[in-house]
N, C-alpha and C positions, 0 to 999 in steps of 0.2 A: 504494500500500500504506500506509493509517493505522492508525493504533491504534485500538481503541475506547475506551480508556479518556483523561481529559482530561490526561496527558502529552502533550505536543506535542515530546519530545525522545524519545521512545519509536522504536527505529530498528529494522525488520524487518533490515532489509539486514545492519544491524552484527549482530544476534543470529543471522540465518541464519550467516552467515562463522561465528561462533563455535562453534557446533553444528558444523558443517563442520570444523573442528578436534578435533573428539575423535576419539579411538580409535574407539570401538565407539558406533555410531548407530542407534536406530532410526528410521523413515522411515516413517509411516502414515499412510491417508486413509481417508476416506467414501468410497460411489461416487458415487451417485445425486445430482444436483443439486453435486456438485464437482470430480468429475472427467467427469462424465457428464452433460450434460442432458437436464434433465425429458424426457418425455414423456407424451402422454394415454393412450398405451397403454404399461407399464411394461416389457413383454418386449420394443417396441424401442426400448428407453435403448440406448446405445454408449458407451464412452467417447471423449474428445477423442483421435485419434492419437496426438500428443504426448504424451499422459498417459502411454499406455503405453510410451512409447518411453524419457520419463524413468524411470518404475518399473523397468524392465529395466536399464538404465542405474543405476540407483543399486543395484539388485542385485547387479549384479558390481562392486560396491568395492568391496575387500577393507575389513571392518570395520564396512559397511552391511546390517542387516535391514530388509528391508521386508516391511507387510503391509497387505491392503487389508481394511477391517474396512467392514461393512454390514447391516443390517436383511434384507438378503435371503438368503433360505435360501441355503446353499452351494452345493448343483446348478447353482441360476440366478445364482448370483456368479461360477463357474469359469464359464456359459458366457457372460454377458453380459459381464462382461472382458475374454474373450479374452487372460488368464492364466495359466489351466489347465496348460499347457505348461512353465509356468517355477517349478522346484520350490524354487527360493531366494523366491519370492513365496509371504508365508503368509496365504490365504482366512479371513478369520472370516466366518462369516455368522449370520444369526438375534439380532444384536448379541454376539456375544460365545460364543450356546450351542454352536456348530459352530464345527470348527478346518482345517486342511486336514493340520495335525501332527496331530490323534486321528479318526482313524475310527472310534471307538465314542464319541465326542459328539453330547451331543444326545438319546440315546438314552431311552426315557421305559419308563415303569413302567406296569404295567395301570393303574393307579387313574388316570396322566397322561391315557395312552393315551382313558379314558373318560371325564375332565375336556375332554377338546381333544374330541372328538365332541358332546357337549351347548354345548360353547360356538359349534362350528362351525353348528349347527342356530339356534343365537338368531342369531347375523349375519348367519348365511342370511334367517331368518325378517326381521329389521331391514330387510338390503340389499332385501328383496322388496317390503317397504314404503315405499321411499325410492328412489325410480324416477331411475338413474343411478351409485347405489352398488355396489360388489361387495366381495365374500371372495375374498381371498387365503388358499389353505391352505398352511400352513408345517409340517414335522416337529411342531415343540414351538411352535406357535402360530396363533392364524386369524387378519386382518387385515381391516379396515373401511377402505374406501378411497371417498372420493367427492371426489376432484380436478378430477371434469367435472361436478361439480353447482353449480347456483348455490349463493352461503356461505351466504344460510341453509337453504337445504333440506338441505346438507351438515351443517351445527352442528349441525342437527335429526336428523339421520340419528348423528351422533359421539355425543349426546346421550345419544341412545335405545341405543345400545351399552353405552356406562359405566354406565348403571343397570341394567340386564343383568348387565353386571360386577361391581355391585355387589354380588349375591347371592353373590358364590363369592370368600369372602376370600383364598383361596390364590392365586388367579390374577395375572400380572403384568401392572399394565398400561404400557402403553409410548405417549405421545401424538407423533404426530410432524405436517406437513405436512399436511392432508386425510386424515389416518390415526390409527387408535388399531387399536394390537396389544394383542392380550391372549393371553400366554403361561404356558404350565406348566411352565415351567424360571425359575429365577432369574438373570438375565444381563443384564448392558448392558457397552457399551461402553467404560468408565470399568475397570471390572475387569478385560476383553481386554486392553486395550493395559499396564494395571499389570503383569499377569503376562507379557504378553506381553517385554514391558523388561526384567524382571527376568527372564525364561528366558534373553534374549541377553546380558543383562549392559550394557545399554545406558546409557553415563551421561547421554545425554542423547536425548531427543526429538521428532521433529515430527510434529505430527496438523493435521491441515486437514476441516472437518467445515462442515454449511449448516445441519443438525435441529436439532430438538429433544434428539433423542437425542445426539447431540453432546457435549453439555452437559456429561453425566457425565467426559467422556473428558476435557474441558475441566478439570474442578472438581478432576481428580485431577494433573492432570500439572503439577502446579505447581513443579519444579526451580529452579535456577538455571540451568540449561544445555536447560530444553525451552522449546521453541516451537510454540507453538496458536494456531492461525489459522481464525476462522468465515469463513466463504466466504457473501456477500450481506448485508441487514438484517437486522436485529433484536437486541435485546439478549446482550448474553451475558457467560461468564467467560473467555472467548480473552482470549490477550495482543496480539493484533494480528487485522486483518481485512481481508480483499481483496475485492473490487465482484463477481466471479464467477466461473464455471469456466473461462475463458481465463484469468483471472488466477491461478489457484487451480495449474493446470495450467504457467504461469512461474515460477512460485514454485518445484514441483518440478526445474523443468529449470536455474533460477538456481544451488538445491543441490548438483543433481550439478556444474555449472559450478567453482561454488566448491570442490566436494571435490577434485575432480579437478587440481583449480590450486595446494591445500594438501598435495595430498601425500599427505594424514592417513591412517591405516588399513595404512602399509605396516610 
């Protein structure tokens, strides 16, 4: 577990323990690609065992929120989880626009409603041209995905979406891994987990993220008492970083370890 940043006295360990010391914590991850890996077909992602064994586990501390926050619609978050079940675990999906606290999120308007059908027809139209691409359709967004295409045919295919996109200023777009979303709701995950903290009153928190989308969730949770951790390469604003989903996945179970050892939350 090292930093990314050029401190060399930067200490996961020490700051996990300290988090682990507060009262009220929240507890949040990505799924896909950190607690989950990839796959070429995305309906069979799973998470690591252990993942969920610690998320359960850090749920029943008294004084521990957790929630698993993800790009993917809620339906296929509750069921690729295999969380569904445990109602102290709270689902965001769609980055932020679905909650598992609001069943009427997400929800769009005629005019959305009719922006997300003309945008799902051009990605249609895109992925038909770019032989290996497909559309994912989401509530409040379509998705371009070409993870099994060679990178440039892929660039080529992400390309040709964004300028698509570019005609329709309203629309969000969201770039991540071999993917560009482009949604009709305003959401990321940087604003989930803000509100989410402040719903539980959380003084301090931890997110572990691998995206792009990440980032925001990163850029906001800047406390003295959180901990954000990018799970694999590439640049980022995490205060720390772990090599991948086995690690990403010790990290959580080191937490409940230490909560559990402090006491905290009774």
């Amino acid at each position: 577990m090292t930093a990314p940043t050029s401190d060399p006295t930067a200490d996961l360990t020490h700051a996990l323990g300290r988090l682990a010391q507060l009262e009220t914590v929240l507890v949040a991850s990505d799924f896909d690609g950190t607690l989950a890996p990839f796959a070429d077909d995305p309906m069979q992602v799973r998470p690591l065992p252990a993942a969920t064994v610690a998320l359960r586990e850090a749920a029943a501390m008294p004084g521990v929120h957790v929630a698993l926050v993800s790009g993917r619609e809620l339906a296929v978050l509750r069921d690729l989880s295999g969380l569904a079940d445990d109602p102290r675990i709270v689902l965001i999906g769609t980055h932020g626009a679905q909650s598992s606290l609001d069943p009427d999120s997400g929800k769009l308007t005629t005019e959305q409603q009719e922006l997300l059908a003309v945008l799902d027809a051009e990605l249609s139209e895109i992925a038909d041209a770019h032989p290996g691409a497909w559309v994912e359709r989401k509530p409040a967004a379509v998705v371009l995905h070409t993870r099994t295409m060679p990178e440039t045919a892929g660039l080529q295919a992400l390309a040709a979406a964004a300028i698509a996109a570019s005609a329709h200023p309203q629309v969000h777009r969201l770039a991540g891994k071999n993917v560009l979303e482009l949604g009709v709701l305003q959401a990321d995950k940087g604003s989930a987990l803000r509100d989410c903290a402040a719903h539980v009153g959380a003084a301090g928190t931890l997110y572990l993220g691998d995206d792009v989308t990440d980032e925001r969730a990163f850029a906001v949770l800047t406390g003295a008492q959180d901990v954000t951790v990018k799970v694999g390469t590439g640049s980022t604003a995490a205060s720390w970083r772990v090599d991948g989903v086995e690690e990403a996945v010790t990290l959580l179970a080191e937490f409940v370890r230490v909560r559990r050892a402090v006491g905290a939350g009774h």
